[in-house]
N, C-alpha and C positions, 0 to 999 in steps of 0.2 A: 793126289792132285785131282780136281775135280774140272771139267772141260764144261763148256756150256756151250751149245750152239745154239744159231740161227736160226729160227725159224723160215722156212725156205720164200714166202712171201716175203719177209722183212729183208733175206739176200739179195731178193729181184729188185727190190725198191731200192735197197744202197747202190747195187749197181746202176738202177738207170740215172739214181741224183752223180754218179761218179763221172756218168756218160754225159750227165745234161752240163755239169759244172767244166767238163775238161771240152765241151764243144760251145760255152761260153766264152770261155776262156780263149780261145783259139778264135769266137769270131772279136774280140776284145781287141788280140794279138794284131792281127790283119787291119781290122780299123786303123789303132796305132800306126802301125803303118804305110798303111794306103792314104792316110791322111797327113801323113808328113811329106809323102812323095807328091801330093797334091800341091800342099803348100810351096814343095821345091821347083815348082812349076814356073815356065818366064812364061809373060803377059801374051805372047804369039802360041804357047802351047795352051793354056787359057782360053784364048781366042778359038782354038780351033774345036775347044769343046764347049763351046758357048756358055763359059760359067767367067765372072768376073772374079777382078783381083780380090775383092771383098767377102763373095761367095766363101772361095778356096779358104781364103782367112779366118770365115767365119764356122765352117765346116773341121779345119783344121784344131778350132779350137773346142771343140766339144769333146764332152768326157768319152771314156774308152768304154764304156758300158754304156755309154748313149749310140746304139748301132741301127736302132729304129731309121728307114730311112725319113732326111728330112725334104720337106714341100718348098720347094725353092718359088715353087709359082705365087706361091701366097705371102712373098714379100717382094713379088713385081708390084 
């Protein structure tokens, strides 16, 4: 049986793509959820973080991979 390894450069690299895709994933995770709990928000919890019904709604509804933060100012 003949074994083939890794060249140790090409180890480092799968590790960090392992590292970059599972700290992806985890800010993916969070979003999903930080933005459902947003959307569960009443209109006085809302209020007291200066973001509207519409905001939350429209924040909530963005994809899970879209974690770029977005510019709320530039649709005042």
């Amino acid at each position: 049986m003949q074994t083939t390894t890794m060249p140790a450069g090409a180890l480092a690299t799968a590790t960090m793509h392992t590292l970059s895709f599972g700290a992806a994933l985890g800010r993916m995770l969070r979003a999903m959820r930080t933005r459902r709990q947003l959307a569960g928000l009443d209109d006085r919890m809302l209020a007291d973080l200066a973001i509207s019904r519409a905001d939350a709604m429209r924040e909530a509804r963005r994809a899970p991979w879209d974690t770029a933060p977005s510019d709320r100012r530039r649709r005042a």
